[in-house]
PyMOL Python script that loads the backbone (N, CA, C, O; Angstrom):
from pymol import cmd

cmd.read_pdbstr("""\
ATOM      1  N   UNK A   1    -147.411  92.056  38.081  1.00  0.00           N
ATOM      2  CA  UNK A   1    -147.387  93.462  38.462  1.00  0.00           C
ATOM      3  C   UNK A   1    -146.673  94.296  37.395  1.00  0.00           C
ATOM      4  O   UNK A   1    -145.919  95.149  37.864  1.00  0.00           O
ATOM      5  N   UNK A   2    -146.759  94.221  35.851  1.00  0.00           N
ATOM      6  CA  UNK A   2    -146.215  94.792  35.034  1.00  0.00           C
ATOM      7  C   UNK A   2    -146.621  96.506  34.740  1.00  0.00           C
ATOM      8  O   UNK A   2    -146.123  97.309  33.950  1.00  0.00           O
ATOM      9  N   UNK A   3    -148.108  96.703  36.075  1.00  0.00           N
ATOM     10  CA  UNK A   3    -148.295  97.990  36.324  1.00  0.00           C
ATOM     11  C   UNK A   3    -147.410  98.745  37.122  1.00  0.00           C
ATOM     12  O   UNK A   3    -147.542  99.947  36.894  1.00  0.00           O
ATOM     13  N   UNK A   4    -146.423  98.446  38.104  1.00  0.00           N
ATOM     14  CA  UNK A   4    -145.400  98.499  39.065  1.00  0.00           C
ATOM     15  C   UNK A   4    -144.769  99.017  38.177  1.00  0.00           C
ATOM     16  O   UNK A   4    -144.631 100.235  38.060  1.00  0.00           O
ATOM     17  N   UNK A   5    -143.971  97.579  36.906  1.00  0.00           N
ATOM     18  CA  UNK A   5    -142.754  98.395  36.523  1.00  0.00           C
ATOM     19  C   UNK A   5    -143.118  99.550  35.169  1.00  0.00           C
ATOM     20  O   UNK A   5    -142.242 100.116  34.516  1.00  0.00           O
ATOM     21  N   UNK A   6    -144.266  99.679  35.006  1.00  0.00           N
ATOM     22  CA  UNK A   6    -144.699 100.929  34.169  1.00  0.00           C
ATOM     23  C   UNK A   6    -144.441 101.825  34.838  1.00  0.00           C
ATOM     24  O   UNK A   6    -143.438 102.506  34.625  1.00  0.00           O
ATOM     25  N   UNK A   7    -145.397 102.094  35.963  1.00  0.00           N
ATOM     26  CA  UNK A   7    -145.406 103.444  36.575  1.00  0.00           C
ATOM     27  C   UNK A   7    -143.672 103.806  36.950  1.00  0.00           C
ATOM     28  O   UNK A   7    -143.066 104.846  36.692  1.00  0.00           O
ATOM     29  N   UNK A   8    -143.244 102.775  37.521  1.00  0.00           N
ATOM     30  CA  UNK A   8    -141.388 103.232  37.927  1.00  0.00           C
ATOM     31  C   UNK A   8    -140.736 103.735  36.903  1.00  0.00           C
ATOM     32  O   UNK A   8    -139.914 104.616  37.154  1.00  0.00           O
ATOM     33  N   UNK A   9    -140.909 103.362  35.677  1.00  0.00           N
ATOM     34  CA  UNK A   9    -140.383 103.520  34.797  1.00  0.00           C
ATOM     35  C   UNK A   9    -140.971 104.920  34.107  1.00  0.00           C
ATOM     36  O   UNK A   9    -140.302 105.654  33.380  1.00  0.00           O
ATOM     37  N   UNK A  10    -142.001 105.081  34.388  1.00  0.00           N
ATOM     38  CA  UNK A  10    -142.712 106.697  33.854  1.00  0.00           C
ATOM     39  C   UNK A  10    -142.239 107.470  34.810  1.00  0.00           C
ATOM     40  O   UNK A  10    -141.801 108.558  34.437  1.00  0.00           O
ATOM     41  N   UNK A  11    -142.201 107.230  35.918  1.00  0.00           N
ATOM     42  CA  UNK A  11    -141.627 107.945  36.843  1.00  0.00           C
ATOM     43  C   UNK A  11    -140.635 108.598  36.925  1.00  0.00           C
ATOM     44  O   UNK A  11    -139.909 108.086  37.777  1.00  0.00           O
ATOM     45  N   UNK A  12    -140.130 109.602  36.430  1.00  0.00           N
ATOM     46  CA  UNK A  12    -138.663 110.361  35.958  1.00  0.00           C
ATOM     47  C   UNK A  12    -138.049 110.901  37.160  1.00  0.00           C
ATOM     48  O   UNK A  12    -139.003 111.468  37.692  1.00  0.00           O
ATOM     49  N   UNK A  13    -137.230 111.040  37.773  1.00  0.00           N
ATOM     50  CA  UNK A  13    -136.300 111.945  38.436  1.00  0.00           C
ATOM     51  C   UNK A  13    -136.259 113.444  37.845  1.00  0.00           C
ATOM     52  O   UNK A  13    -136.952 114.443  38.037  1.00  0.00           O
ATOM     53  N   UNK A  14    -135.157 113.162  37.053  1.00  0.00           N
ATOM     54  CA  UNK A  14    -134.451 114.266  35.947  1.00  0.00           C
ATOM     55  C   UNK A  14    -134.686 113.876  34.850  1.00  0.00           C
ATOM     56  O   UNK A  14    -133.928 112.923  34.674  1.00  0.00           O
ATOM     57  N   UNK A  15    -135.395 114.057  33.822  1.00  0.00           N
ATOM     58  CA  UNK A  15    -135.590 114.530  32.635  1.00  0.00           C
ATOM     59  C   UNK A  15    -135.483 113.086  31.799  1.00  0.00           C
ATOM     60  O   UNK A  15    -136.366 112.418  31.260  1.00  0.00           O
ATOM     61  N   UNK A  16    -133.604 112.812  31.947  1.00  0.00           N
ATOM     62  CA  UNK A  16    -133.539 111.537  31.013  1.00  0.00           C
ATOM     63  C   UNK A  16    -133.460 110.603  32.017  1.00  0.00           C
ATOM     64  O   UNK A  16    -132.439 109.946  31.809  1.00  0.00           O
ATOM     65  N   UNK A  17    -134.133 110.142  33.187  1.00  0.00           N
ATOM     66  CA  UNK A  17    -133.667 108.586  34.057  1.00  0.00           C
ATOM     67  C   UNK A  17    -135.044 108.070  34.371  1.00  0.00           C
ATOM     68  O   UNK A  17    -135.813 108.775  35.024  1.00  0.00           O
ATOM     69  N   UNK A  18    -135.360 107.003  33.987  1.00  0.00           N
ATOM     70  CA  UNK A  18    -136.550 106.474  34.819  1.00  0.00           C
ATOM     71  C   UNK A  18    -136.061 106.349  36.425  1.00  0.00           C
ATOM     72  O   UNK A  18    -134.863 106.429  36.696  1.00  0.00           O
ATOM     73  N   UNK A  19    -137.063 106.148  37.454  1.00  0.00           N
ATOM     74  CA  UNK A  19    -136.710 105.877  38.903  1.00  0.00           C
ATOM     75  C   UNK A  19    -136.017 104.170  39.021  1.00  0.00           C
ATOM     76  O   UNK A  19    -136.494 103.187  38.455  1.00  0.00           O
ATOM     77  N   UNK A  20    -135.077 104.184  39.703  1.00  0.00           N
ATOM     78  CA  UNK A  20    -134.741 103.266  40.018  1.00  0.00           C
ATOM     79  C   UNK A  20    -135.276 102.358  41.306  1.00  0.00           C
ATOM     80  O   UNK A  20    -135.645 102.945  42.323  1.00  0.00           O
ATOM     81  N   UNK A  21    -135.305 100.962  41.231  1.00  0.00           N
ATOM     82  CA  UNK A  21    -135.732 100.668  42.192  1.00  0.00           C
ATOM     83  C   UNK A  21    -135.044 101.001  43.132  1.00  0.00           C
ATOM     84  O   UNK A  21    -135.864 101.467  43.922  1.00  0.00           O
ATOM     85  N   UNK A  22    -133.771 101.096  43.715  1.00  0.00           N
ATOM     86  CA  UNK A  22    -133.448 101.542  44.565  1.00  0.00           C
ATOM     87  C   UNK A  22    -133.805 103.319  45.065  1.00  0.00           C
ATOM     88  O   UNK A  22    -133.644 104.023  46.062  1.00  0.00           O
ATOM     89  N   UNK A  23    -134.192 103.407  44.117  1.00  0.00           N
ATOM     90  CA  UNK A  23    -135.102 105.272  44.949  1.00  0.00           C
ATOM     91  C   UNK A  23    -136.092 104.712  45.149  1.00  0.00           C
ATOM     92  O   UNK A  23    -136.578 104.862  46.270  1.00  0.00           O
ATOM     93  N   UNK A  24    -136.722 103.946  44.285  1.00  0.00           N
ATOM     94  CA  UNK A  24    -138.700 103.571  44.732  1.00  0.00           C
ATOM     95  C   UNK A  24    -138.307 102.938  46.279  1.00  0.00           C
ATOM     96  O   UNK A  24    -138.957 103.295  47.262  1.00  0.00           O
ATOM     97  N   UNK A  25    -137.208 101.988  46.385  1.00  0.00           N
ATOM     98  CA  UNK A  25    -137.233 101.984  47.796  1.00  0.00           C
ATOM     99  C   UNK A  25    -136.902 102.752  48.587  1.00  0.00           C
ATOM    100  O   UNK A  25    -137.486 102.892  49.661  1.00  0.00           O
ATOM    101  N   UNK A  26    -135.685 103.551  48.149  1.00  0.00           N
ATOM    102  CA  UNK A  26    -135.409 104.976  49.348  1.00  0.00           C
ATOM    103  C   UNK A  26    -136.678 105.646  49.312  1.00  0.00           C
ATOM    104  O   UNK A  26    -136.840 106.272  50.360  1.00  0.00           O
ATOM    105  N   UNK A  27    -137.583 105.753  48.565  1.00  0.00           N
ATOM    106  CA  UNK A  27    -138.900 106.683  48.944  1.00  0.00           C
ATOM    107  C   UNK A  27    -139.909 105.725  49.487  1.00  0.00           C
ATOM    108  O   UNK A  27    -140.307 106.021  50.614  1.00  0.00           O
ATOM    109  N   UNK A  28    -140.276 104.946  49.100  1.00  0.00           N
ATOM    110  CA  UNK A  28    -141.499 103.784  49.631  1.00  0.00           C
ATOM    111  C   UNK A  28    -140.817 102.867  51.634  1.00  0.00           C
ATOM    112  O   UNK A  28    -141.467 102.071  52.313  1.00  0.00           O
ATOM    113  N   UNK A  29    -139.945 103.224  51.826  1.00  0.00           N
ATOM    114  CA  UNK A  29    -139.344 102.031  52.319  1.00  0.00           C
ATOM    115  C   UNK A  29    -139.420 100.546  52.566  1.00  0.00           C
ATOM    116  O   UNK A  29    -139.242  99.826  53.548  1.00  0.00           O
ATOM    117  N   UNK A  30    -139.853 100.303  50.917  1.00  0.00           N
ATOM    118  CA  UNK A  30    -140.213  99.234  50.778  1.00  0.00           C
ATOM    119  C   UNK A  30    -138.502  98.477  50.188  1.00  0.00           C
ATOM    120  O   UNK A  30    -137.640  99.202  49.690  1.00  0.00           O
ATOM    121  N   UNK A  31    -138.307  96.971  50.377  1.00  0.00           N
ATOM    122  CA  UNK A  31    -137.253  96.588  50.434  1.00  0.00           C
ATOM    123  C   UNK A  31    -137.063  96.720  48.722  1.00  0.00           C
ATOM    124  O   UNK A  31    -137.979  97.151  48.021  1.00  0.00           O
ATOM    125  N   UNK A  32    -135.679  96.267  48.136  1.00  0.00           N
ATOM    126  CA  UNK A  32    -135.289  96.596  46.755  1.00  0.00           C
ATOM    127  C   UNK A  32    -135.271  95.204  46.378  1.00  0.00           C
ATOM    128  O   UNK A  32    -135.326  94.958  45.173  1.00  0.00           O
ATOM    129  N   UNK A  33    -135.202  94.227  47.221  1.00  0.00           N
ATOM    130  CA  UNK A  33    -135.708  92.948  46.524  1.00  0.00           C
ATOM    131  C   UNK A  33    -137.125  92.302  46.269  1.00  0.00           C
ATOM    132  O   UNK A  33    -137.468  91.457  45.443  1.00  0.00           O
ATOM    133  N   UNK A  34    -138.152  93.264  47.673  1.00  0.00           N
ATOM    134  CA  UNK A  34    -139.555  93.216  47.490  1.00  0.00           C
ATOM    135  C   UNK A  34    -139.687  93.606  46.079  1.00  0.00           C
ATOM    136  O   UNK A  34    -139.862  92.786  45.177  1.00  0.00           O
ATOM    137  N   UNK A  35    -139.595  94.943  45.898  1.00  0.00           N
ATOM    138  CA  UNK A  35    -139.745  95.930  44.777  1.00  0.00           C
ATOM    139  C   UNK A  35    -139.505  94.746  43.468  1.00  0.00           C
ATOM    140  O   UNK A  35    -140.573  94.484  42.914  1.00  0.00           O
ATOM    141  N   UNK A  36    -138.438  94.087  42.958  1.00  0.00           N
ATOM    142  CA  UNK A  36    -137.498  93.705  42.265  1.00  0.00           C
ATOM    143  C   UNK A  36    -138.412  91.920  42.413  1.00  0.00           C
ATOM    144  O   UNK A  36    -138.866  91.360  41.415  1.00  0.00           O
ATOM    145  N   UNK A  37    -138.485  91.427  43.571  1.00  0.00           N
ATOM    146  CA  UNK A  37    -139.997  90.062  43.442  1.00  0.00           C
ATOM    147  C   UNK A  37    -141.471  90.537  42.775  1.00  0.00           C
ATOM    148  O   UNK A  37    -142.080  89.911  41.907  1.00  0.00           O
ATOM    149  N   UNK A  38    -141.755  91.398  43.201  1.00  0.00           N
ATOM    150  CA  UNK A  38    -143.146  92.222  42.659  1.00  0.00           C
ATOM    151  C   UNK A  38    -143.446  92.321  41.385  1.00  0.00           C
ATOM    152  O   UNK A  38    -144.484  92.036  40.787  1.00  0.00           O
ATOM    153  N   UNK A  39    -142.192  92.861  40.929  1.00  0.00           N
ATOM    154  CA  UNK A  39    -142.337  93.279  39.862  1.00  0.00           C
ATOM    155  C   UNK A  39    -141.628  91.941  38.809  1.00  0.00           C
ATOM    156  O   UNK A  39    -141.450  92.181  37.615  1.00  0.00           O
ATOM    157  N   UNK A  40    -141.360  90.917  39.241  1.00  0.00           N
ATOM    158  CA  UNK A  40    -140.937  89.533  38.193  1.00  0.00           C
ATOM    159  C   UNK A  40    -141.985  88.562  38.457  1.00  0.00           C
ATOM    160  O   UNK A  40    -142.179  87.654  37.649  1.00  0.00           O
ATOM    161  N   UNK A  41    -143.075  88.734  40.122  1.00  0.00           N
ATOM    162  CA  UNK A  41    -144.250  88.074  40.132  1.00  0.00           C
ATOM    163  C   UNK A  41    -143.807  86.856  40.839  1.00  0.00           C
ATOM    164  O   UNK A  41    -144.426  85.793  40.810  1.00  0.00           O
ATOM    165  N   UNK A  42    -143.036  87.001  41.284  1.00  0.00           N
ATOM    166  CA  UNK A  42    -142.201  86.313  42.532  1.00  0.00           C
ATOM    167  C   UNK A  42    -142.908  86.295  43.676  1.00  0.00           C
ATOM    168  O   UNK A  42    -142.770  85.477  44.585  1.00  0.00           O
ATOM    169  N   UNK A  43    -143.374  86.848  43.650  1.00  0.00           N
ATOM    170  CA  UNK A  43    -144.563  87.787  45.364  1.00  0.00           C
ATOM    171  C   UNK A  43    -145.373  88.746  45.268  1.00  0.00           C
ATOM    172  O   UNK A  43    -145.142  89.873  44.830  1.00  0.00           O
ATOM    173  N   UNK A  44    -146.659  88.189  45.809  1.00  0.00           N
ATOM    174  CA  UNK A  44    -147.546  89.079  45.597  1.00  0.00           C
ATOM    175  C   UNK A  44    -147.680  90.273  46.877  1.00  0.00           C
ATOM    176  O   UNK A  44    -147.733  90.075  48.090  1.00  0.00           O
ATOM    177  N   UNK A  45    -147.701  91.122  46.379  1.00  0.00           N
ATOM    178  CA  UNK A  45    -147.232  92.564  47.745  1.00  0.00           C
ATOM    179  C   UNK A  45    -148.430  92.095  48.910  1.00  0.00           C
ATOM    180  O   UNK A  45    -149.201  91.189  48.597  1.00  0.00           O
ATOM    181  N   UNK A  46    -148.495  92.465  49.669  1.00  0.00           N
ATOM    182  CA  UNK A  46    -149.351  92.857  51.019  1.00  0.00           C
ATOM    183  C   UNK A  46    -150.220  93.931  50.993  1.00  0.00           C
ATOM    184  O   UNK A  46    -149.868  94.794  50.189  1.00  0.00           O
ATOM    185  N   UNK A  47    -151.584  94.252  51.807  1.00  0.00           N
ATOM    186  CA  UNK A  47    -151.951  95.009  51.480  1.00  0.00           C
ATOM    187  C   UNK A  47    -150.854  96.927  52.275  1.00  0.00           C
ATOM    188  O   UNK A  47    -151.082  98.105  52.003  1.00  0.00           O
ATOM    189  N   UNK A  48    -150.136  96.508  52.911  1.00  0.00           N
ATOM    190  CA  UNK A  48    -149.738  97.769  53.161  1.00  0.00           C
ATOM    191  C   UNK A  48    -148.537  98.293  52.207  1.00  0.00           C
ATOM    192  O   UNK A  48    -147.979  99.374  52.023  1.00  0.00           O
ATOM    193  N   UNK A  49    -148.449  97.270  51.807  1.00  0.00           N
ATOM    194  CA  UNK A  49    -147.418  97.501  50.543  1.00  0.00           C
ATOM    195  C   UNK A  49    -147.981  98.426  49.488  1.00  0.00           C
ATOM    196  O   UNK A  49    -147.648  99.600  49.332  1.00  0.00           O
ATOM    197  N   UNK A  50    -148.930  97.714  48.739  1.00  0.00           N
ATOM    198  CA  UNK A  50    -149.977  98.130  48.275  1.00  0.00           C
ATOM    199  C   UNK A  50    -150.322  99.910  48.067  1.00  0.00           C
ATOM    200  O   UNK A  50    -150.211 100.720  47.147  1.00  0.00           O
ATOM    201  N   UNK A  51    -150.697  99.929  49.207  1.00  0.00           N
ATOM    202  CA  UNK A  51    -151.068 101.259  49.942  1.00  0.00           C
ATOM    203  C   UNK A  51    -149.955 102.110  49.748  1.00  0.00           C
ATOM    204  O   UNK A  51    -150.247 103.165  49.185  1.00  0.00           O
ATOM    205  N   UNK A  52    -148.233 101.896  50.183  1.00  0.00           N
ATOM    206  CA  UNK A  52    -147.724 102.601  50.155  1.00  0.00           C
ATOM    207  C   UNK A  52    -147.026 103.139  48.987  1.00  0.00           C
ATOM    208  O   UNK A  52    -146.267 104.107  49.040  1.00  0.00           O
ATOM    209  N   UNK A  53    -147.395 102.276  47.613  1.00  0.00           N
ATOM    210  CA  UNK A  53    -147.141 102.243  46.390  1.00  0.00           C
ATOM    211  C   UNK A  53    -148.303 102.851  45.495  1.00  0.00           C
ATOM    212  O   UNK A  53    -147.851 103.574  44.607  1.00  0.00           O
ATOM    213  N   UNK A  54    -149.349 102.767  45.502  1.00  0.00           N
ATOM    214  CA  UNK A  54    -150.532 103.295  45.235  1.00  0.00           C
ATOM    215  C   UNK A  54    -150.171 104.879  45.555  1.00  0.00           C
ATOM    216  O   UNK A  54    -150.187 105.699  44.636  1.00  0.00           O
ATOM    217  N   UNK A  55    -149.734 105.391  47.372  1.00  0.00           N
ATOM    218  CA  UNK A  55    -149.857 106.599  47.525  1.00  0.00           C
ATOM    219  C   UNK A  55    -148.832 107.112  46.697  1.00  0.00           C
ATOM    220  O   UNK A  55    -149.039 108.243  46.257  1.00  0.00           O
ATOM    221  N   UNK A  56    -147.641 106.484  46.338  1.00  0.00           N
ATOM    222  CA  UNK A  56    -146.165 106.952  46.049  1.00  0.00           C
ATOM    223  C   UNK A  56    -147.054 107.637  44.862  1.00  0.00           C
ATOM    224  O   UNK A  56    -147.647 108.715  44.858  1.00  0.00           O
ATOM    225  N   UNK A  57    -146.945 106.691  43.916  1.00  0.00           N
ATOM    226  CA  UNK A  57    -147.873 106.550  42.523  1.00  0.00           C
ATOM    227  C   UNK A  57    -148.483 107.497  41.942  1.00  0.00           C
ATOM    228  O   UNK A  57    -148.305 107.884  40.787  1.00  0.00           O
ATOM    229  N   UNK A  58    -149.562 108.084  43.081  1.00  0.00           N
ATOM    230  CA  UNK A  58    -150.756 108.553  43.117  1.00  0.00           C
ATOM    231  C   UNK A  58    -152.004 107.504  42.115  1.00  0.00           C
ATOM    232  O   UNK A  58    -152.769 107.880  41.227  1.00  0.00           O
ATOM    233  N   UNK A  59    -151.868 106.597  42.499  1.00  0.00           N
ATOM    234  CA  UNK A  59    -152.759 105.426  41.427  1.00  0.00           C
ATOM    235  C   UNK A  59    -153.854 105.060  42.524  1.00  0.00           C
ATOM    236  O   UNK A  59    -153.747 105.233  43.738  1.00  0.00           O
ATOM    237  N   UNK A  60    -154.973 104.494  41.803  1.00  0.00           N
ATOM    238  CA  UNK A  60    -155.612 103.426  43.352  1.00  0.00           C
ATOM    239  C   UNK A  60    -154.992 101.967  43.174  1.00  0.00           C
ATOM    240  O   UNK A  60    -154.305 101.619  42.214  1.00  0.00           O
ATOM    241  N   UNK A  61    -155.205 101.497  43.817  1.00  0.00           N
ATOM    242  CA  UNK A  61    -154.704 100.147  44.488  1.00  0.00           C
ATOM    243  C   UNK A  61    -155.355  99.365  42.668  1.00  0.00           C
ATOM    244  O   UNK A  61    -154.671  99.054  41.693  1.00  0.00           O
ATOM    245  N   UNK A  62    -156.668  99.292  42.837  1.00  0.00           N
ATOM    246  CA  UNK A  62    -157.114  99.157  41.244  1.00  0.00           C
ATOM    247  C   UNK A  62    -156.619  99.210  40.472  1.00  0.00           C
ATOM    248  O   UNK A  62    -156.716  98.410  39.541  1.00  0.00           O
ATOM    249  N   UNK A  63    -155.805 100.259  40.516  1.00  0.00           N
ATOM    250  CA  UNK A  63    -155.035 100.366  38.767  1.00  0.00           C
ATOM    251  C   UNK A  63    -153.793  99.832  39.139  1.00  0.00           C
ATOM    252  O   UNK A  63    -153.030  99.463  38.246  1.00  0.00           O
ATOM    253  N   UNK A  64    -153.387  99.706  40.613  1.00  0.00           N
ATOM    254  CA  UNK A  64    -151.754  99.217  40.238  1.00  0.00           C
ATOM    255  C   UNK A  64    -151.962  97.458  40.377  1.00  0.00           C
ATOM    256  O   UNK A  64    -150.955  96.770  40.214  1.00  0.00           O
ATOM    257  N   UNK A  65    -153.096  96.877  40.635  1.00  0.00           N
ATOM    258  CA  UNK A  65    -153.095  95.649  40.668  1.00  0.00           C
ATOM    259  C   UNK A  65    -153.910  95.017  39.280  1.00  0.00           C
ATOM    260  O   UNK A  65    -154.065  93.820  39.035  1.00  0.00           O
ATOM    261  N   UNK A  66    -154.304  95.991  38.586  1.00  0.00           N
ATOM    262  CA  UNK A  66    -154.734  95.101  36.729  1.00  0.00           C
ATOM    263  C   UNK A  66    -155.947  95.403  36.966  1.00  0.00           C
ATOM    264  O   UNK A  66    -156.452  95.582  35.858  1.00  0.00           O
ATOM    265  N   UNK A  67    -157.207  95.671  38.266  1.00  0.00           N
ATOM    266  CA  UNK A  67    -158.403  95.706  38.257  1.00  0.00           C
ATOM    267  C   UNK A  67    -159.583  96.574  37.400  1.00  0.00           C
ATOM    268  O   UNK A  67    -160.655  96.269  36.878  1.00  0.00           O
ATOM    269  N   UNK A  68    -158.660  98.036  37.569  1.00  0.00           N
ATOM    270  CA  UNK A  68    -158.912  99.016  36.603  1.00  0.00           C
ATOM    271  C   UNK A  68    -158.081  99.843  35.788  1.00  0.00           C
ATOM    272  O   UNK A  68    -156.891  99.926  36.092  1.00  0.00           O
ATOM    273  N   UNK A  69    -158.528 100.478  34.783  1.00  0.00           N
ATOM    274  CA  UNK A  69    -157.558 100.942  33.919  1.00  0.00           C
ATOM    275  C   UNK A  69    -157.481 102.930  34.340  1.00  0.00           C
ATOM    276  O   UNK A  69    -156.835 103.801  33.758  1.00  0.00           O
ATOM    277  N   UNK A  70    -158.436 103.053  35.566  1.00  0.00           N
ATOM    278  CA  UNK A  70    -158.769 104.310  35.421  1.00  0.00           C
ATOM    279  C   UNK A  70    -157.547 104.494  36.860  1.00  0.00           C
ATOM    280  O   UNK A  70    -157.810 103.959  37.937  1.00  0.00           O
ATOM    281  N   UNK A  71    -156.433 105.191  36.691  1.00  0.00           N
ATOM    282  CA  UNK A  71    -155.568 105.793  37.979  1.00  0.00           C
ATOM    283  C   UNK A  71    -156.303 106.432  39.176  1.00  0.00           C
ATOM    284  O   UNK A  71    -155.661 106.877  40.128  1.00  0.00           O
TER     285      UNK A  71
END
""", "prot")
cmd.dss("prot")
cmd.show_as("cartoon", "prot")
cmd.util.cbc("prot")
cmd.orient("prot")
């Protein structure tokens, strides 16, 4: 899921911070060790996981799982 930690990392707050996983989880309420397995490939997400990361994102499910390159 090295699309995960792209997008988090493009993902800015303020100006100079990428998002931390702990905001991707205060916003997703997805757990910070899910987030943090996902993204080392530890665990593969669920589909509602999925979904709720895709919407965060604004990506399709496609682009955050390697299928397509088009967001």
């Amino acid at each position: 899921m090295n699309r995960l930690r792209e997008l988090r990392k493009q993902k800015h707050l303020s100006p100079k911070a990428e998002i931390s996983r702990k905001e991707l989880s205060m916003r997703t309420g997805i757990s910070t060790s899910m987030i943090e397995s996902i993204e080392m490939g530890r665990r593969d997400p669920g589909i509602k996981t999925l979904i709720k990361l895709a919407d965060y994102f604004n990506v399709s499910i496609d682009y955050l799982v390697g299928r397509s390159d088009e967001r």
